[in-house]
Backbone as XML, in Angstrom:
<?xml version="1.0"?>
<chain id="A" units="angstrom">
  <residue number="1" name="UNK">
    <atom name="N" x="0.842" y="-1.174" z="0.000"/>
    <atom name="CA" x="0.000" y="0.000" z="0.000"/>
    <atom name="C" x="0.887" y="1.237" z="0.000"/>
  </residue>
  <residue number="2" name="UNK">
    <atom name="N" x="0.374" y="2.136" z="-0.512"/>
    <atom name="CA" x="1.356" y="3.243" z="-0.453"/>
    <atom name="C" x="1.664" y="4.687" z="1.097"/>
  </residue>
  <residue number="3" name="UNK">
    <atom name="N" x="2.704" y="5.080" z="0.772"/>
    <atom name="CA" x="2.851" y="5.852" z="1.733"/>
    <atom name="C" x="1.675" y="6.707" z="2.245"/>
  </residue>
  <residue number="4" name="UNK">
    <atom name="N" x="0.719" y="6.944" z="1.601"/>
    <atom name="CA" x="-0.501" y="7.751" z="1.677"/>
    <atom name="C" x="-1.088" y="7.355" z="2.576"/>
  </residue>
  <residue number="5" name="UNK">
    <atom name="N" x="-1.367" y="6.026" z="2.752"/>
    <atom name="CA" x="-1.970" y="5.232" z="3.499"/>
    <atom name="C" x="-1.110" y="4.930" z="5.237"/>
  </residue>
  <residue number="6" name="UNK">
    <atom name="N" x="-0.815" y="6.085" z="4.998"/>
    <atom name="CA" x="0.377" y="5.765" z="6.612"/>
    <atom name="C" x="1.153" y="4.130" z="6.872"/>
  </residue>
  <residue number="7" name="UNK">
    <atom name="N" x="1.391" y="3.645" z="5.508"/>
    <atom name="CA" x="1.903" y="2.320" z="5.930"/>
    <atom name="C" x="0.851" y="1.202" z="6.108"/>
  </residue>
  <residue number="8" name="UNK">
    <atom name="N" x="-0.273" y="1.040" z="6.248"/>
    <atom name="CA" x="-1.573" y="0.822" z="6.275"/>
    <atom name="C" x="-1.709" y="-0.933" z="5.806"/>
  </residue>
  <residue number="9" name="UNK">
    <atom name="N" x="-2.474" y="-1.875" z="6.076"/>
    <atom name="CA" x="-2.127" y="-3.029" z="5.014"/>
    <atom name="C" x="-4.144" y="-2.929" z="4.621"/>
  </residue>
  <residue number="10" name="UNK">
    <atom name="N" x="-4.189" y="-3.723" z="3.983"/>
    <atom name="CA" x="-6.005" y="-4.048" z="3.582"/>
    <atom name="C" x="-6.841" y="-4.391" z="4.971"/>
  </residue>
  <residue number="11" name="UNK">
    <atom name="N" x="-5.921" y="-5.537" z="5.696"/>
    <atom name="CA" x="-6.460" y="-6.167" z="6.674"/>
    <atom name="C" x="-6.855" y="-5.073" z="8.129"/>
  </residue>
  <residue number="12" name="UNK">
    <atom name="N" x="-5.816" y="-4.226" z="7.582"/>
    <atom name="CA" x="-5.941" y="-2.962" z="9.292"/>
    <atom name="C" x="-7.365" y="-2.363" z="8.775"/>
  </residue>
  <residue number="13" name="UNK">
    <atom name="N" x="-8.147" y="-2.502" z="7.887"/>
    <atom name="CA" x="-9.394" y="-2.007" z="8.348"/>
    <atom name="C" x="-10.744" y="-2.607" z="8.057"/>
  </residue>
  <residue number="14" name="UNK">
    <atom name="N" x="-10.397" y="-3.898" z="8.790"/>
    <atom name="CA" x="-11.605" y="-4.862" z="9.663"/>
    <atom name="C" x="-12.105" y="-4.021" z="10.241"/>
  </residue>
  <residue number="15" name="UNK">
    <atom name="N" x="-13.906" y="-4.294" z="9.928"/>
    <atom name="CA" x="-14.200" y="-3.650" z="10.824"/>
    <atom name="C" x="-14.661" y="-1.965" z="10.475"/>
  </residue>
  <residue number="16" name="UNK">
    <atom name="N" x="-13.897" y="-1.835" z="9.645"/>
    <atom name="CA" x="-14.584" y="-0.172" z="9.023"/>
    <atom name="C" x="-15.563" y="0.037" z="8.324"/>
  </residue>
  <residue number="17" name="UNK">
    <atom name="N" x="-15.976" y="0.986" z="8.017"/>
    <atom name="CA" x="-16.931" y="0.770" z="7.132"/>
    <atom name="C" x="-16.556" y="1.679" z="6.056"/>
  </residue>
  <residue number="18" name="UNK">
    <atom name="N" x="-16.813" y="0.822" z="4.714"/>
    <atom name="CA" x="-16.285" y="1.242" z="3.410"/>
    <atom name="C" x="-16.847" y="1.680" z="2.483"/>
  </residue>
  <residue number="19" name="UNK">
    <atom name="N" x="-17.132" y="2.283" z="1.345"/>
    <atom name="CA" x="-17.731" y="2.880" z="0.200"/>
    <atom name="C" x="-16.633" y="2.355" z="-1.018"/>
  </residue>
  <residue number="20" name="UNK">
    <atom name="N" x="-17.324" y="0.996" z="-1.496"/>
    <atom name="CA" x="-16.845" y="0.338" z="-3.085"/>
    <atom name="C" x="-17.835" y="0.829" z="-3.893"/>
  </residue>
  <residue number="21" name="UNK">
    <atom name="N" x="-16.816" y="1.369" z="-4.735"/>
    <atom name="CA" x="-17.762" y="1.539" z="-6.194"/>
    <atom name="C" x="-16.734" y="0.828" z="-7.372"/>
  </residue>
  <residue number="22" name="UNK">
    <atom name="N" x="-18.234" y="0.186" z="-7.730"/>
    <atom name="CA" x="-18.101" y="-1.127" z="-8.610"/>
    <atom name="C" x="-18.509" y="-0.422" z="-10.484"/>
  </residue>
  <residue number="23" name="UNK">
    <atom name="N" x="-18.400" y="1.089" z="-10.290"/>
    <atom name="CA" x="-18.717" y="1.608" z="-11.574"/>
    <atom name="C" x="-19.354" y="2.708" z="-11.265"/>
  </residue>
  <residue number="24" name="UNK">
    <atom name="N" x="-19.581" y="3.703" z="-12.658"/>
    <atom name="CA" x="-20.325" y="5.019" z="-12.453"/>
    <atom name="C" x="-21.751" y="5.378" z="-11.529"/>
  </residue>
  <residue number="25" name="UNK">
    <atom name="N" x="-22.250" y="4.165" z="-11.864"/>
    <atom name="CA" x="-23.888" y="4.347" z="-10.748"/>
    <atom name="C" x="-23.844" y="3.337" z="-10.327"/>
  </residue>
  <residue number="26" name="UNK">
    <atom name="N" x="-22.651" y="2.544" z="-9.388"/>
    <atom name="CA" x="-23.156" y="1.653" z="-8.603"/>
    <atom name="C" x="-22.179" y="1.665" z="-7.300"/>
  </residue>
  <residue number="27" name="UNK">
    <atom name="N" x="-22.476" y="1.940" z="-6.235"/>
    <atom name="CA" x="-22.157" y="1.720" z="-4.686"/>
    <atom name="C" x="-22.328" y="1.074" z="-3.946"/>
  </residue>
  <residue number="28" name="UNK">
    <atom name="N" x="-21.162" y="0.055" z="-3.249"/>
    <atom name="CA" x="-21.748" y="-0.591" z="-1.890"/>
    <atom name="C" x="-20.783" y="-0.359" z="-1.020"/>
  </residue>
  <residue number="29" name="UNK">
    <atom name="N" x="-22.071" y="-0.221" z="0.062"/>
    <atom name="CA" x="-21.634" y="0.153" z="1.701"/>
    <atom name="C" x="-21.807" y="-0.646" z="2.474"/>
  </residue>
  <residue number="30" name="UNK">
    <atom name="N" x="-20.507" y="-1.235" z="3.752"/>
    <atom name="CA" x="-21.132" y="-2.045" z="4.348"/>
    <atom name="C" x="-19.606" y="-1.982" z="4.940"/>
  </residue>
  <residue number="31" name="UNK">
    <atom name="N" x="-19.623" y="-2.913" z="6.208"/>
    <atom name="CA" x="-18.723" y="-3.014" z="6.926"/>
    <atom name="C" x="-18.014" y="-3.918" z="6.949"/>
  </residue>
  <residue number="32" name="UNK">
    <atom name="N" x="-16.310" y="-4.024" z="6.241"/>
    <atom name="CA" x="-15.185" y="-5.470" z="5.883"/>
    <atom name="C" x="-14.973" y="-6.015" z="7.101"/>
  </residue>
  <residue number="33" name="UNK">
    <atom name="N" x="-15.092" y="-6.987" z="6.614"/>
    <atom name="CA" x="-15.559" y="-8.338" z="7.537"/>
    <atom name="C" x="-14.138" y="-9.419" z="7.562"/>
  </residue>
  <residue number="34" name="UNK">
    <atom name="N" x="-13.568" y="-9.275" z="6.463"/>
    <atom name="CA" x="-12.451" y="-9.943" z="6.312"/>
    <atom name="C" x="-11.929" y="-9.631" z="4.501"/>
  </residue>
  <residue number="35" name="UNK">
    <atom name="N" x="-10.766" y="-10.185" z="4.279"/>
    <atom name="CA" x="-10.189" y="-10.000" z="2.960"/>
    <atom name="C" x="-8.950" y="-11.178" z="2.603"/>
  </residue>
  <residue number="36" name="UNK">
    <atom name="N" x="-9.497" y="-11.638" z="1.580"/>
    <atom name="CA" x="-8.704" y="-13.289" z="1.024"/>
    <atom name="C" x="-7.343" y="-12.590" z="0.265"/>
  </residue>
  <residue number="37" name="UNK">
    <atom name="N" x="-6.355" y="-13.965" z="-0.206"/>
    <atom name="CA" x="-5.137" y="-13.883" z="-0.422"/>
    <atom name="C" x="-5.411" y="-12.849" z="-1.746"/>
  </residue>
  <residue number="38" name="UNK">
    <atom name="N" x="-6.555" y="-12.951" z="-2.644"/>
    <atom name="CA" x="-6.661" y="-12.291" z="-3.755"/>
    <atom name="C" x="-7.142" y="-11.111" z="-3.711"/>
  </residue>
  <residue number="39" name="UNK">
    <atom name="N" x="-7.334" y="-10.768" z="-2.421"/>
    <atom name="CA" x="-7.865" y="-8.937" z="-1.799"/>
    <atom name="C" x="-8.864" y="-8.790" z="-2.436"/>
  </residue>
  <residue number="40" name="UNK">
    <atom name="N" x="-10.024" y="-9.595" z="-2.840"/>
    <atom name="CA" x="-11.212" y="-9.780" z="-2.438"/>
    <atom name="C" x="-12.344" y="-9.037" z="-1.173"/>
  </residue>
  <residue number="41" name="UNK">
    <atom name="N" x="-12.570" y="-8.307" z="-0.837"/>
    <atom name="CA" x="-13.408" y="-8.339" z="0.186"/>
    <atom name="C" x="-14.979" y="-8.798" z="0.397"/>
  </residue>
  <residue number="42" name="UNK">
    <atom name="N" x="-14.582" y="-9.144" z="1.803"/>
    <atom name="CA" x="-15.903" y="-9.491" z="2.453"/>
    <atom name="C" x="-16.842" y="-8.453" z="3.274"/>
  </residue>
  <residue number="43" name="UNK">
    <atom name="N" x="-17.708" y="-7.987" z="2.786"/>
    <atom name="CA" x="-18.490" y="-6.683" z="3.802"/>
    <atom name="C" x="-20.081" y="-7.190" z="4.223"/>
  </residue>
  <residue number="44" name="UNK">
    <atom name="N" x="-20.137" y="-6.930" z="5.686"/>
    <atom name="CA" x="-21.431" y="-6.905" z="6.164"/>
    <atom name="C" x="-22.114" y="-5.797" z="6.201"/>
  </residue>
  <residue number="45" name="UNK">
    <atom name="N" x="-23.673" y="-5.964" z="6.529"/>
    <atom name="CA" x="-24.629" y="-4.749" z="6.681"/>
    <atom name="C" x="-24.778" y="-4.063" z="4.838"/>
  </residue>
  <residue number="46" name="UNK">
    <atom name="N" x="-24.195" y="-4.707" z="4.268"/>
    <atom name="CA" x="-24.074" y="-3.789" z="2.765"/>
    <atom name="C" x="-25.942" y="-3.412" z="2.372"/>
  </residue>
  <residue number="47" name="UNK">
    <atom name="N" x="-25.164" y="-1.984" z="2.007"/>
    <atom name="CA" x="-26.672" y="-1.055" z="1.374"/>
    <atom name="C" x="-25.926" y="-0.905" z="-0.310"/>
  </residue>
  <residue number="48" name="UNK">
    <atom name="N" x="-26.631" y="-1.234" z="-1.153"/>
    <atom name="CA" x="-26.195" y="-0.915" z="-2.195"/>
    <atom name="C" x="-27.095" y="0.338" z="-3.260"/>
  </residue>
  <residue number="49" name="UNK">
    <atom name="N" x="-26.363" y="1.230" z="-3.379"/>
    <atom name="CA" x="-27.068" y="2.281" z="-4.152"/>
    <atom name="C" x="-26.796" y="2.653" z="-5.338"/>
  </residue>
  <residue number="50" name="UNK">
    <atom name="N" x="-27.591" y="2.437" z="-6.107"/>
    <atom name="CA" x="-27.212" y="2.970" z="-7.707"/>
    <atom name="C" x="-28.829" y="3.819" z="-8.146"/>
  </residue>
  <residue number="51" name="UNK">
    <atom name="N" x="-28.674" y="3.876" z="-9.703"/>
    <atom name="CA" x="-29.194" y="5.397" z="-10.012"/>
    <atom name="C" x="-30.722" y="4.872" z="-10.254"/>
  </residue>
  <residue number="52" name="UNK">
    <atom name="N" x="-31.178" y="3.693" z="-9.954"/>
    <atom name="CA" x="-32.414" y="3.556" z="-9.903"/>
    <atom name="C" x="-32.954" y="2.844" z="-8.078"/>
  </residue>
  <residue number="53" name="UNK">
    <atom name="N" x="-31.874" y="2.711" z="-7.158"/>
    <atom name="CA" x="-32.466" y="2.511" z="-6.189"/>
    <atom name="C" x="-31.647" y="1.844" z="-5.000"/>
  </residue>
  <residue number="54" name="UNK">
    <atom name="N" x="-32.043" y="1.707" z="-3.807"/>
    <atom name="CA" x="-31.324" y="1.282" z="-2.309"/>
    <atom name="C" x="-31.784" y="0.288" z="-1.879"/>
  </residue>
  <residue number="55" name="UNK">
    <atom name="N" x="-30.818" y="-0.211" z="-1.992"/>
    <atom name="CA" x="-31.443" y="-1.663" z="-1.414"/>
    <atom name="C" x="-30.294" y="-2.559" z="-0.477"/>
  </residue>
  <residue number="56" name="UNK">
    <atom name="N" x="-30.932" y="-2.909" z="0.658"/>
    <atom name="CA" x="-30.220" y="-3.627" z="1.579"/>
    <atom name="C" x="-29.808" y="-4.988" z="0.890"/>
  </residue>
  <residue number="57" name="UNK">
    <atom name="N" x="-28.789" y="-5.617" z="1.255"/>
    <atom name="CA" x="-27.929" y="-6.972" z="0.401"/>
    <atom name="C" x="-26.957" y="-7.254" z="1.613"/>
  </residue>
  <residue number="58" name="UNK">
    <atom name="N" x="-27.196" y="-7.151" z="2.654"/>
    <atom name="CA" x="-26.525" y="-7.912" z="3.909"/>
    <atom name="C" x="-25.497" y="-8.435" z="3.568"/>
  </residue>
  <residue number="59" name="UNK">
    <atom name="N" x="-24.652" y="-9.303" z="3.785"/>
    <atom name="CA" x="-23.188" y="-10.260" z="3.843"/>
    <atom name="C" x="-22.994" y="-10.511" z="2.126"/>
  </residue>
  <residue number="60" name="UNK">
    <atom name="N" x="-22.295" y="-9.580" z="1.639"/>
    <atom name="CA" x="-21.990" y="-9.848" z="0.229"/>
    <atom name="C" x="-20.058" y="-9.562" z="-0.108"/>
  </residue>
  <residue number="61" name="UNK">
    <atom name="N" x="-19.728" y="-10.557" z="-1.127"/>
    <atom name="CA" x="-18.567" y="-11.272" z="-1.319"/>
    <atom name="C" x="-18.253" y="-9.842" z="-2.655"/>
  </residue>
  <residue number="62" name="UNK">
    <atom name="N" x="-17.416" y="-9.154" z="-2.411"/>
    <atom name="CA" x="-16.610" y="-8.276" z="-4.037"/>
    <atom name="C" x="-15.640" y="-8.437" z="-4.411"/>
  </residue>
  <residue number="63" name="UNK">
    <atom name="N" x="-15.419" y="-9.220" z="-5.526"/>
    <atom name="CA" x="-14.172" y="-9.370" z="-6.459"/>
    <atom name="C" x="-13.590" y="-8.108" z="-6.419"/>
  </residue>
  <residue number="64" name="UNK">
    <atom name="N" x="-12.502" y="-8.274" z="-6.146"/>
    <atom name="CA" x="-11.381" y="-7.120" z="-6.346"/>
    <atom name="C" x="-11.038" y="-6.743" z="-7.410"/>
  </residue>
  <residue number="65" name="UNK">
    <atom name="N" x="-11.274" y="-7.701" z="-8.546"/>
    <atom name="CA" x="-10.736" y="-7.036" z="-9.799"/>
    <atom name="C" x="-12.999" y="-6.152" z="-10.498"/>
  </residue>
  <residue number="66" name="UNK">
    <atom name="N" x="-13.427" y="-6.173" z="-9.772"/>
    <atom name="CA" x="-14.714" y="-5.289" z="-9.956"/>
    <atom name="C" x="-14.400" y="-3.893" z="-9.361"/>
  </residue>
  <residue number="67" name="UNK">
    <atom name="N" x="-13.769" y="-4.144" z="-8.210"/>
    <atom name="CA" x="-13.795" y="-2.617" z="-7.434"/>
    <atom name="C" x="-13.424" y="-1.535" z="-8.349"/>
  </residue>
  <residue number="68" name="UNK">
    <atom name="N" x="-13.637" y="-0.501" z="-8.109"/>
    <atom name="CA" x="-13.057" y="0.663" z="-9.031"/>
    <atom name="C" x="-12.236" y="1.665" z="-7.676"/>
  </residue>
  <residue number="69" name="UNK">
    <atom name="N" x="-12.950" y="1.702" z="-6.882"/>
    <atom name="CA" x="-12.316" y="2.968" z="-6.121"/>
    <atom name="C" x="-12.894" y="2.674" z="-4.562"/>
  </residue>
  <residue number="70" name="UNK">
    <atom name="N" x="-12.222" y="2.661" z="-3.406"/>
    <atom name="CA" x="-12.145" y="1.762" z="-1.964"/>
    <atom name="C" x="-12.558" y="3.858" z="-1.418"/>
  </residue>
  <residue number="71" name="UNK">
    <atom name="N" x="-13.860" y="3.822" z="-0.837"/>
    <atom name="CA" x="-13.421" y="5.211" z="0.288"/>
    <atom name="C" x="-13.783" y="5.088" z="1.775"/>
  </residue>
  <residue number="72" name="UNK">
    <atom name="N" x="-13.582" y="5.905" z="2.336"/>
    <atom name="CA" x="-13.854" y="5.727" z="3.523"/>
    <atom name="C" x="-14.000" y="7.191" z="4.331"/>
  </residue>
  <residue number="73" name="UNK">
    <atom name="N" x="-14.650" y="7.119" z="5.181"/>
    <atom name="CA" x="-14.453" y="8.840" z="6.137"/>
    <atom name="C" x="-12.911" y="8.978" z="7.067"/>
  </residue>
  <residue number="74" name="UNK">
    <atom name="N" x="-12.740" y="10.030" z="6.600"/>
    <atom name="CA" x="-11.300" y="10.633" z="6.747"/>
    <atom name="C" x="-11.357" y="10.457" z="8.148"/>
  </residue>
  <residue number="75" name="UNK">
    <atom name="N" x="-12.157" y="10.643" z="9.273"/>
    <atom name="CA" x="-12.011" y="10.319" z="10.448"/>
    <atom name="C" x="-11.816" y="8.919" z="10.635"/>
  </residue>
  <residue number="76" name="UNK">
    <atom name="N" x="-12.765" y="8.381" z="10.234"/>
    <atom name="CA" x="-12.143" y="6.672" z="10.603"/>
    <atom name="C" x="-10.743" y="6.452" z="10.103"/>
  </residue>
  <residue number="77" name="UNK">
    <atom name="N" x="-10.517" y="7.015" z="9.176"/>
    <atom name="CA" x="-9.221" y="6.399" z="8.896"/>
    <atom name="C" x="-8.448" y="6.836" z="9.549"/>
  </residue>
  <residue number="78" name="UNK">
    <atom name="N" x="-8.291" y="8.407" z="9.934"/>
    <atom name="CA" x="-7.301" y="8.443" z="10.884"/>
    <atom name="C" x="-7.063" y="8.014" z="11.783"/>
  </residue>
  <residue number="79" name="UNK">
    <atom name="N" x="-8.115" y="7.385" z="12.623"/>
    <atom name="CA" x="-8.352" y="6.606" z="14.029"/>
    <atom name="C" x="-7.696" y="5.649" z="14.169"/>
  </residue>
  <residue number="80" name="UNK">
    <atom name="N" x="-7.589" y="4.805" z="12.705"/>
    <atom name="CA" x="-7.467" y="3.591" z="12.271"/>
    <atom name="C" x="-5.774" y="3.473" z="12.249"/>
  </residue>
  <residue number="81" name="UNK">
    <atom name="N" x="-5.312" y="4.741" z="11.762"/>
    <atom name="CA" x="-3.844" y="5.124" z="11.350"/>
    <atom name="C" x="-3.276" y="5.509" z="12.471"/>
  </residue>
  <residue number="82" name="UNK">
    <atom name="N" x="-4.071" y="6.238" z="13.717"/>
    <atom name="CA" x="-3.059" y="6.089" z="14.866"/>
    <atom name="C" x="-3.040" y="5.384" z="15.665"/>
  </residue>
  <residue number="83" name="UNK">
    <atom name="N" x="-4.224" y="4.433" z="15.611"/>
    <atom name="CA" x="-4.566" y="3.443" z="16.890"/>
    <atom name="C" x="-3.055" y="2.279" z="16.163"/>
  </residue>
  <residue number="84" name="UNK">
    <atom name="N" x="-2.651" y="2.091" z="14.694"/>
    <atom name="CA" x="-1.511" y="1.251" z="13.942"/>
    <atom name="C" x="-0.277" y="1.978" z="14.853"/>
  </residue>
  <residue number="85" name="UNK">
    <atom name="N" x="-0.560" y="3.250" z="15.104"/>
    <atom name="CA" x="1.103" y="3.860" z="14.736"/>
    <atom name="C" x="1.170" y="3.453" z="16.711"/>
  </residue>
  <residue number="86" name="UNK">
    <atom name="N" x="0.206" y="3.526" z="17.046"/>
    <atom name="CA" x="0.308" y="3.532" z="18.498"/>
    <atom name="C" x="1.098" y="2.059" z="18.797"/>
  </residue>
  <residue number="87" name="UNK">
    <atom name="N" x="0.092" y="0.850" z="18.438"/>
    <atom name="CA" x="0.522" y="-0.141" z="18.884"/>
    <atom name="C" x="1.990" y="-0.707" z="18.289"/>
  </residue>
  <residue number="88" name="UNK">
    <atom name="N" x="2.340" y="-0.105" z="16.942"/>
    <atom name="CA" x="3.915" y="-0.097" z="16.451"/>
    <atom name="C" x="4.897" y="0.165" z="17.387"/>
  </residue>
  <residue number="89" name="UNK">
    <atom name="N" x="4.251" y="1.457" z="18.081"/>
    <atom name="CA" x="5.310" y="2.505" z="18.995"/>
    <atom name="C" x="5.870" y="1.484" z="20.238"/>
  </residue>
  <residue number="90" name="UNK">
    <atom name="N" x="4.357" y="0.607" z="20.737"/>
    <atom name="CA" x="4.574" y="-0.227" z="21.763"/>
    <atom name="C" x="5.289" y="-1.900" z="22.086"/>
  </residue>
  <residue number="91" name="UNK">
    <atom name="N" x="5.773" y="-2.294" z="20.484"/>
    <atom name="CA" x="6.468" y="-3.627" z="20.196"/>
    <atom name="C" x="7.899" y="-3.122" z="20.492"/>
  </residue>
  <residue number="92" name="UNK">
    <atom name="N" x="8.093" y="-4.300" z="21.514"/>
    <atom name="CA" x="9.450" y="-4.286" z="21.702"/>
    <atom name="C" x="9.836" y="-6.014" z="21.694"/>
  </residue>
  <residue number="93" name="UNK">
    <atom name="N" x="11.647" y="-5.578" z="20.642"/>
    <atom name="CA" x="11.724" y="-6.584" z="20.700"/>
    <atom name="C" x="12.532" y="-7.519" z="21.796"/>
  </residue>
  <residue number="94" name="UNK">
    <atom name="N" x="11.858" y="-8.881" z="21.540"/>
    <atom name="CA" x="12.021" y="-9.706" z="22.771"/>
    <atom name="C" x="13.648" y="-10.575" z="22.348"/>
  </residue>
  <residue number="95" name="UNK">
    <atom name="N" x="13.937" y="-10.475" z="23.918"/>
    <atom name="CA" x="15.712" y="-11.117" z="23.753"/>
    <atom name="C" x="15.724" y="-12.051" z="24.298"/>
  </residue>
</chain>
């Protein structure tokens, strides 16, 4: 992942809740649940919205090579980025 991402991996944000868009009028929201060797994600609670309508779709599986663009609220992520940098700060290594 890139430096942008404070060092960041896919897996540090279990648990967030994400905004995939899978194309020009189509969105799903829902909260990653987990993510396979092929960075795939898994999201619960998903609401999916596109330009004719909202509709709830609970526990749904997104090919990674569908995603177009991963967002998220700038607050969670930062939360997410110091609660990482915190527990980094606190590994020490063992002799």
């Amino acid at each position: 992942m890139s430096e942008a991402s404070g060092g960041l991996v896919l897996e540090d944000f279990v648990g967030a809740t994400l905004r995939i868009c899978l194309g020009p009028r189509r969105v799903l929201k829902g909260v990653l649940v987990a993510v396979d060797c092929h960075a795939n994600y898994l999201l619960d609670k998903v609401v999916e919205h596109n330009e004719e309508m909202v509709r709830e779709l609970g526990l749904v599986s997104v090919p990674s090579k569908s995603v177009v663009s991963v967002k998220m609220d700038s607050s969670q992520f930062n939360k997410i980025r110091d609660e990482r940098i915190s527990i980094k700060g606190k590994m020490v290594k063992d002799t």
